[in-house]
LOVO-555076 format. One line per 10 residues: number of its first residue (from 0); for each residue x, y, z of N, C-alpha, C. Coordinates in steps of 0.05 Angstrom, whole numbers. Layout:
<pts>
NUM) X/Y/Z/X/Y/Z/X/Y/Z  ...
</pts>
This chain:
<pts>
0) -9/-399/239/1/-374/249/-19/-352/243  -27/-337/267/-41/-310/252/-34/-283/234  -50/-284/224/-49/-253/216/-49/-231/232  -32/-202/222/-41/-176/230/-71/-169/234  -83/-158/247/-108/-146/250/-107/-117/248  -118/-102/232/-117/-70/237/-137/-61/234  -146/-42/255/-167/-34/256/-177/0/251  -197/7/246/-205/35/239/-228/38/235  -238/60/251/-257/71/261/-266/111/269  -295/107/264/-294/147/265/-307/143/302
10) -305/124/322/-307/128/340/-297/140/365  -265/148/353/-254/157/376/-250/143/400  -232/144/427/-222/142/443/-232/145/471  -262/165/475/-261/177/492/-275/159/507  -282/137/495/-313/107/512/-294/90/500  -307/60/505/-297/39/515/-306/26/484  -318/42/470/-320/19/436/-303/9/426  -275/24/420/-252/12/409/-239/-14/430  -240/-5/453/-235/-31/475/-253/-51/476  -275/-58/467/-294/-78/456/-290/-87/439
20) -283/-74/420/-272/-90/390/-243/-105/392  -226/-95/411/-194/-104/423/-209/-128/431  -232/-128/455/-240/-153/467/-247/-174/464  -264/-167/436/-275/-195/415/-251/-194/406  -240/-188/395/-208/-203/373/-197/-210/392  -192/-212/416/-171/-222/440/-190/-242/442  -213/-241/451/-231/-269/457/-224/-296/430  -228/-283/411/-226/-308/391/-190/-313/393  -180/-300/396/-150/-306/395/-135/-288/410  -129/-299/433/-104/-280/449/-75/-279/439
30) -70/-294/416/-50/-280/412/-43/-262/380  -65/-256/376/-83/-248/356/-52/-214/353  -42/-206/340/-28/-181/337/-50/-157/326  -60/-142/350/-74/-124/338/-72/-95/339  -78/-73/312/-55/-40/316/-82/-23/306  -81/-10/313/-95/12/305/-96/34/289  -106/27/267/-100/50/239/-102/76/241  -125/87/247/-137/111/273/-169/108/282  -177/124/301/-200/126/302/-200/145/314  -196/168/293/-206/191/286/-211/200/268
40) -225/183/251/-246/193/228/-261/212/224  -274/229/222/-293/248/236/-316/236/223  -336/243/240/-359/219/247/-373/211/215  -376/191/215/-394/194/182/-382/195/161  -359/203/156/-334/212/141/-327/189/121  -349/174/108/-335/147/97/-316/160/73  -316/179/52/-296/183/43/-265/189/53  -270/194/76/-233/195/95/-230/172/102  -256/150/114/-242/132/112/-225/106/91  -245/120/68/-231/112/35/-204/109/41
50) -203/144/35/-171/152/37/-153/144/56  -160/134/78/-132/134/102/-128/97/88  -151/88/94/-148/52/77/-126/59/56  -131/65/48/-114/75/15/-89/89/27  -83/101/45/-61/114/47/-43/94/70  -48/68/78/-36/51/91/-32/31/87  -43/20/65/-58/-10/73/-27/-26/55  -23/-3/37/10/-16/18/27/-17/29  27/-4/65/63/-20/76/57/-37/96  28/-59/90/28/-74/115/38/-102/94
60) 41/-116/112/58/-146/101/17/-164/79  32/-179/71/5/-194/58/-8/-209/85  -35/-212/66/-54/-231/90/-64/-219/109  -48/-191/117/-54/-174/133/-93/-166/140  -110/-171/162/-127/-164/157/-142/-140/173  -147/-113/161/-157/-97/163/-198/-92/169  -204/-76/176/-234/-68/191/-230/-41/197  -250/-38/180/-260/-5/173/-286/-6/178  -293/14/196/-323/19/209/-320/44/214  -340/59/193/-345/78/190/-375/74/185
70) -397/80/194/-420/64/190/-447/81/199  -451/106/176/-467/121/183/-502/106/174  -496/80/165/-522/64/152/-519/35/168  -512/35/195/-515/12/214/-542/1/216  -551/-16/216/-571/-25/220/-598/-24/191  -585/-10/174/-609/-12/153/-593/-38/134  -606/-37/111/-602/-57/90/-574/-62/76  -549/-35/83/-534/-46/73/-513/-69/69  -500/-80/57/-486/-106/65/-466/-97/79  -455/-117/93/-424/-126/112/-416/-151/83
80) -387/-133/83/-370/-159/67/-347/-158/71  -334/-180/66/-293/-175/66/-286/-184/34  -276/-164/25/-255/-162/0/-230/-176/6  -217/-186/-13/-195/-196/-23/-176/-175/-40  -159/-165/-31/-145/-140/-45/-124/-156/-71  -117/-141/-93/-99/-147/-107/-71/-150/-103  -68/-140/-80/-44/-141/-61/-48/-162/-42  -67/-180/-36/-76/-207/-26/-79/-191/7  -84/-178/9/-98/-172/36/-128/-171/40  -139/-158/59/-167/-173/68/-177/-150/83
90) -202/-135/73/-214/-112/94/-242/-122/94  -253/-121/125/-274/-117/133/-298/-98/132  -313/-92/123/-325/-61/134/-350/-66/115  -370/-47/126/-397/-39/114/-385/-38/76  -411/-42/66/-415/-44/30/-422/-5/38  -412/9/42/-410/31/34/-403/63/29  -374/55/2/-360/70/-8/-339/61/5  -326/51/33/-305/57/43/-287/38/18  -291/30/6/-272/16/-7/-260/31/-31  -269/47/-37/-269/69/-60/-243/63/-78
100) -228/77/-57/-199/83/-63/-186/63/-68  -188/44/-52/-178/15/-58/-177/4/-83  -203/-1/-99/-217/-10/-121/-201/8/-138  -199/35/-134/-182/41/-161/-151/47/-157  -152/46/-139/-111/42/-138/-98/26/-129  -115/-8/-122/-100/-29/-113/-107/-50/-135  -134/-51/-132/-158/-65/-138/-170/-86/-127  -196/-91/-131/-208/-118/-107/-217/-141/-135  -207/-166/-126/-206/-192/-141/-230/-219/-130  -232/-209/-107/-265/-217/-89/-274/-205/-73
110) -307/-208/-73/-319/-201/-48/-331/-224/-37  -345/-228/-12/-356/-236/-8/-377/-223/20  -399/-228/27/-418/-215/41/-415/-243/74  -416/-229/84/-407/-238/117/-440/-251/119  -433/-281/129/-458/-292/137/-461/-291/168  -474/-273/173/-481/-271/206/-488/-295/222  -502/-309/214/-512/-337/217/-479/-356/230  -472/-353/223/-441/-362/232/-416/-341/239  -416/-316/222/-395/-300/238/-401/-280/254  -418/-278/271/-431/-262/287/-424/-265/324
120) -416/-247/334/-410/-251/362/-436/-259/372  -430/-289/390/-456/-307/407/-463/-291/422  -491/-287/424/-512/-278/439/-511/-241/441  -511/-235/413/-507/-206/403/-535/-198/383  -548/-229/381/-569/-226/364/-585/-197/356  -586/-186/381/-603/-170/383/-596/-144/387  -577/-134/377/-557/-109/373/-554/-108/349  -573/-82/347/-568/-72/307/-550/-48/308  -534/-37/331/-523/-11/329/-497/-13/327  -482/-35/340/-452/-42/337/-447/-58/324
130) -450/-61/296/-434/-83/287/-408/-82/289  -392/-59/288/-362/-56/291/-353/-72/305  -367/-76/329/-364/-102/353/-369/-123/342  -400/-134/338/-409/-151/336/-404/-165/316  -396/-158/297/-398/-166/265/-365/-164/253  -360/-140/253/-333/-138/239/-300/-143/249  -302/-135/273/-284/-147/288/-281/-177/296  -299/-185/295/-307/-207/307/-307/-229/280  -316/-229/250/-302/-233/224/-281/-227/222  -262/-209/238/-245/-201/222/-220/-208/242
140) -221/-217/261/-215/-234/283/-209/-267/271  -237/-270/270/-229/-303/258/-218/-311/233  -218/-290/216/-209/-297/194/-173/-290/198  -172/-277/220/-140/-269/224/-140/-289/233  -147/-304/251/-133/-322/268/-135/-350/253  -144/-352/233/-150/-376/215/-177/-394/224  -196/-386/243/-214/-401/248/-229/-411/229  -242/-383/210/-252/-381/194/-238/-384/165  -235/-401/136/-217/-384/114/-234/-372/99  -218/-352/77/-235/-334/74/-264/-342/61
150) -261/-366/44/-297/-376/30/-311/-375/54  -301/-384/72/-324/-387/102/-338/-368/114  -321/-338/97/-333/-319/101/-365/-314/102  -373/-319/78/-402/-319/65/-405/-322/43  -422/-320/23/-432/-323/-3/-410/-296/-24  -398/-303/-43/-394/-279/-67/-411/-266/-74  -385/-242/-77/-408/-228/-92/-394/-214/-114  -408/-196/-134/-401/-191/-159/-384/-163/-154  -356/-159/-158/-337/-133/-149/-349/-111/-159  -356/-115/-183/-371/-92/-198/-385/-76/-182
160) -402/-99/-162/-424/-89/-143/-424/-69/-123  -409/-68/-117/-392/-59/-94/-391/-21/-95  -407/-15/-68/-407/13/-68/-384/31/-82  -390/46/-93/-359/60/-88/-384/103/-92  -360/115/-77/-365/142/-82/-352/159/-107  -361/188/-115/-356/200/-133/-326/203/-130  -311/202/-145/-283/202/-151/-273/211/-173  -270/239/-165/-261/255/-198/-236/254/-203  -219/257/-231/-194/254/-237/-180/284/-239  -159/286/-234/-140/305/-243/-142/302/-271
170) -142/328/-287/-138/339/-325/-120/356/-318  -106/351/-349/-88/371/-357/-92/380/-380  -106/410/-385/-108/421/-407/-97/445/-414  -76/452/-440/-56/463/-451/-45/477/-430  -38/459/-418/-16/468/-390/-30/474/-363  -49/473/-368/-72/473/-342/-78/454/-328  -74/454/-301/-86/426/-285/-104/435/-265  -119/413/-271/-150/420/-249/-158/390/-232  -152/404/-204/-157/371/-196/-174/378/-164  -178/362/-153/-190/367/-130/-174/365/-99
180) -173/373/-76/-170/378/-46/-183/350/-40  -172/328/-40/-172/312/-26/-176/297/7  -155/308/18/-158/300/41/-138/317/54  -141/322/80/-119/343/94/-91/317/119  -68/336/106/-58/318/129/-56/339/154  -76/310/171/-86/328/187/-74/343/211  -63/332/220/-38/348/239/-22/372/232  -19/378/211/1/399/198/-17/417/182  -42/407/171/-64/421/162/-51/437/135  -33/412/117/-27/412/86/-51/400/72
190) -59/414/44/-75/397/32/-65/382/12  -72/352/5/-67/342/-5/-88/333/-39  -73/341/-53/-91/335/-76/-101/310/-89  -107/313/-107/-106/283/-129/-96/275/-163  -79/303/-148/-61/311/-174/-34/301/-170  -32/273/-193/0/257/-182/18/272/-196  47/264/-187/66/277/-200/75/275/-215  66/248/-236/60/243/-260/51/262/-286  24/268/-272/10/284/-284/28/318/-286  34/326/-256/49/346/-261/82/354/-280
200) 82/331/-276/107/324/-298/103/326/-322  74/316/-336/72/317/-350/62/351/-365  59/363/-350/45/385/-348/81/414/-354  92/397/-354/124/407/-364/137/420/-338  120/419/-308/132/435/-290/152/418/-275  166/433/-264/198/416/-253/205/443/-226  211/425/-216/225/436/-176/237/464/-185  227/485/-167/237/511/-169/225/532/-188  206/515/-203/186/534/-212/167/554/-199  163/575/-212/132/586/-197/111/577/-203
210) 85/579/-188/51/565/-197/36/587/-187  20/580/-197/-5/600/-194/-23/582/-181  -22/581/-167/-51/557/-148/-75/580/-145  -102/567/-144/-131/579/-143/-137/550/-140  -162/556/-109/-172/538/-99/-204/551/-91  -213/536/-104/-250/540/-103/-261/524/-83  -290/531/-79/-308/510/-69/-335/521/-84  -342/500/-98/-369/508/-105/-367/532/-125  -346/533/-138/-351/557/-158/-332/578/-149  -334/584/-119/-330/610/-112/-288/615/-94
220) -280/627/-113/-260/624/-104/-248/630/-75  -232/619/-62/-230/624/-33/-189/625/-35  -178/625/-54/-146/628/-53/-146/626/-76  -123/657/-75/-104/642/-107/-77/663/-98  -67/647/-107/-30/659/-95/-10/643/-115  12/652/-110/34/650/-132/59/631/-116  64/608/-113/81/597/-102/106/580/-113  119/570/-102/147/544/-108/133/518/-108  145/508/-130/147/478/-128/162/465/-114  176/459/-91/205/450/-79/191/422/-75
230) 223/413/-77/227/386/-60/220/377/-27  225/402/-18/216/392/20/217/428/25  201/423/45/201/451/60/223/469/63  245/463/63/275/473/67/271/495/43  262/487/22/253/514/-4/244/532/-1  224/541/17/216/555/26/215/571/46  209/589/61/225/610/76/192/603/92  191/615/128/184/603/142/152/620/136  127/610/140/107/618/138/99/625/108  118/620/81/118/617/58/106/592/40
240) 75/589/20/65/573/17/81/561/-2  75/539/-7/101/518/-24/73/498/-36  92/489/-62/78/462/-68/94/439/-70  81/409/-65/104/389/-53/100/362/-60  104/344/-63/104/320/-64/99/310/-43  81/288/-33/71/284/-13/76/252/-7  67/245/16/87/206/11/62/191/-2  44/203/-12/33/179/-36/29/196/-68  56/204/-66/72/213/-94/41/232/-112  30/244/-96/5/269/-104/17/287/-95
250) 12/314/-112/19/348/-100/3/357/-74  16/363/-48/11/380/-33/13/391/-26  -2/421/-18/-5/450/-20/-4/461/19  23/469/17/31/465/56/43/502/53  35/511/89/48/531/86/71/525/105  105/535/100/119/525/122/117/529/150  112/517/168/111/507/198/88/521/199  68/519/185/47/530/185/14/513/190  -10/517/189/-28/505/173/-44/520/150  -39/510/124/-48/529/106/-80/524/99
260) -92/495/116/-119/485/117/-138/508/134  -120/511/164/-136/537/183/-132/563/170  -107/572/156/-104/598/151/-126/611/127  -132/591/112/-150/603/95/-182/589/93  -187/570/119/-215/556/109/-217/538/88  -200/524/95/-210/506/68/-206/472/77  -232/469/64/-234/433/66/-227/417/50  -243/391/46/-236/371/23/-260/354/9  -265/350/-12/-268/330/-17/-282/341/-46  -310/330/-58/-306/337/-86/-311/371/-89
270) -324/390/-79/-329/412/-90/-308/422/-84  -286/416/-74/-260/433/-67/-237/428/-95  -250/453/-111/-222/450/-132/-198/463/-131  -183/454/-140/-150/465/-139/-135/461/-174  -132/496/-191/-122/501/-209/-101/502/-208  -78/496/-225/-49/497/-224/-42/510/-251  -26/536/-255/-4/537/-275/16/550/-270  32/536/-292/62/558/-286/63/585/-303  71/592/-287/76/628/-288/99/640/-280  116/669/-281/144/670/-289/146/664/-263
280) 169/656/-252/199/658/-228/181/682/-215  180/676/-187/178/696/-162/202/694/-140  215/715/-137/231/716/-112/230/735/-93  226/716/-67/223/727/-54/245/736/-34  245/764/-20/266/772/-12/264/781/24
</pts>
C-alpha cells in the first residue's frame, strides 16, 4: 500500500514546475495520494520552509512522506538526503537548514544521502537546475510507493551532520521575556513568536493581563504598546492589539480583524526581537 506524498516548495503556481513534480510521482505510481503543503515559500526562504515542515508535519498519519524544495544552492555541492523523523515519517529535500525545526522539536533518528545513480529520474542526467523534479520528487515518489525502502535510499549519514540554521531560544529574566518574531501567519499578518506558553506561564502571566510588548529589529525599536493577553480575539475590541496563543501552543502578537505585520512593518526571523512584561490592567473604553 502507498504512502501520503506531500509536497513543498518556494516555486509557486504561476508555470508548470509543481505540475512536473505531480508528473514524476504519478509516473512512478498512479495511484500514488499526492497534497500540497504550499508553494508559497518566498523564494530562498529556507528558514520558512523550516517552519511550515514544523508547523504540519505532526497531523499527518506515520510513513507519511514529505519533499521540501527550497533550493537556493541547486546544483553546487550540497547534499540531497531523506531523514527518518522520530515520529517515523520521511522528508526529502536539499542538506540545507530546511530541517532545522524538525531536529529540534520532533527529532531525526536517520539520514541518509540520495544515491542519484539509482534514484534519479531516467534520462535527466544532465539537468543541474531542477532537482525538485528530477531528484526529490522522484525519491520521494518511490519511496512512497514502496519501490524503493528506505536503506535503498543511499548511503547514512551522521544526524549530527546535518545542516541546521541559527535558532535562538526564548529567556525569561526576573519576569522579563525576550524571544524572537518567528514567522508571520501569513494571511492575517499575526506574528508569531518562539515564545511557548510554557515559558509564559512560567513568567507568572495568566489571560486578562496587561503586557508591555517592544519589538526591535537590529537594535532599533520599531513598536512598543501596552496590550491583553486573551484567549481568542473575542477579548479584544475590533482593531485592538491582543496577545494569543497560537495552534502550535507559542504567543502570537495579532491586531483584531486586522494585520498587525502591514500596520507597523515588521518581519521575521532572527534580528526581529519581541520583549514581554507585565504591567498594571489597561481598560479600554
Amino acid at each position: 500500500m502507498s504512502r501520503n506524498l506531500v509536497i513543498q516548495t518556494d516555486f509557486g503556481i504561476s508555470d508548470g514546475a509543481v505540475s512536473a513534480m505531480h508528473g514524476v510521482a504519478i509516473s512512478v505510481d498512479s495511484s500514488l495520494r499526492i497534497f500540497d503543503l504550499t508553494h508559497d515559500i518566498p523564494q530562498y526562504n529556507i528558514w520558512e520552509a523550516s517552519y511550515r515542515l514544523y508547523q504540519t508535519i505532526t497531523y499527518w498519519p506515520e510513513e507519511t512522506v514529505f519533499v521540501s524544495v527550497v533550493d537556493p544552492g541547486v546544483g553546487t555541492s550540497r547534499l540531497s538526503i531523506v531523514v527518518k523523523t522520530a515520529d517515523n515519517q520521511y522528508i526529502v529535500t536539499p542538506d540545507n537548514g530546511t530541517l532545522t525545526h524538525i531536529k529540534h522539536n520532533i527529532g531525526i533518528v536517520e539520514a541518509r544521502i540520495i544515491d542519484e545513480t539509482v534514484n534519479r529520474l531516467p534520462k535527466s542526467g544532465e539537468s543541474y537546475t531542477f532537482h525538485g523534479r528530477d531528484v526529490y520528487a522522484y525519491t520521494g515518489a518511490r519511496l512512497a510507493a514502496n519501490v524503493i525502502t528506505y536503506e535503498e535510499v543511499g548511503p547514512i549519514i551522521d544526524v549530527d551532520k546535518i545542516v541546521e540554521l541559527p535558532k535562538p531560544e526564548a529567556i525569561v529574566e526576573q519576569g522579563v521575556i525576550s524571544g524572537n518574531i518567528d514567522i508571520l501567519d501569513v494571511r492575517f499578518g499575526n506574528l508569531w513568536t518562539n515564545i511557548s506558553r510554557g515559558t509564559f506561564k512560567d513568567a507568572g502571566i495568566q489571560y486578562g493581563d496587561s503586557i508591555e510588548v517592544s519589538i526591535a529589529n537590529n537594535r532599533q525599536q520599531v513598536y512598543k504598546n501596552i496590550m491583553t493577553f486573551g484567549r481568542s480575539f473575542a477579548d479584544s475590541q475590533l482593531g485592538e492589539p491582543l496577545l494569543y496563543v497560537n495552534s502550535l501552543d507559542n504567543l502570537g502578537v495579532a491586531l483584531n480583524q486586522g494585520s498587525f505585520a502591514e500596520a507597523y512593518h515588521i518581519k521575521t526571523g532572527v534580528n526581529w526581537k519581541i520583549i514581554i512584561r507585565k504591567t498594571a490592567k489597561v481598560v479600554y473604553n
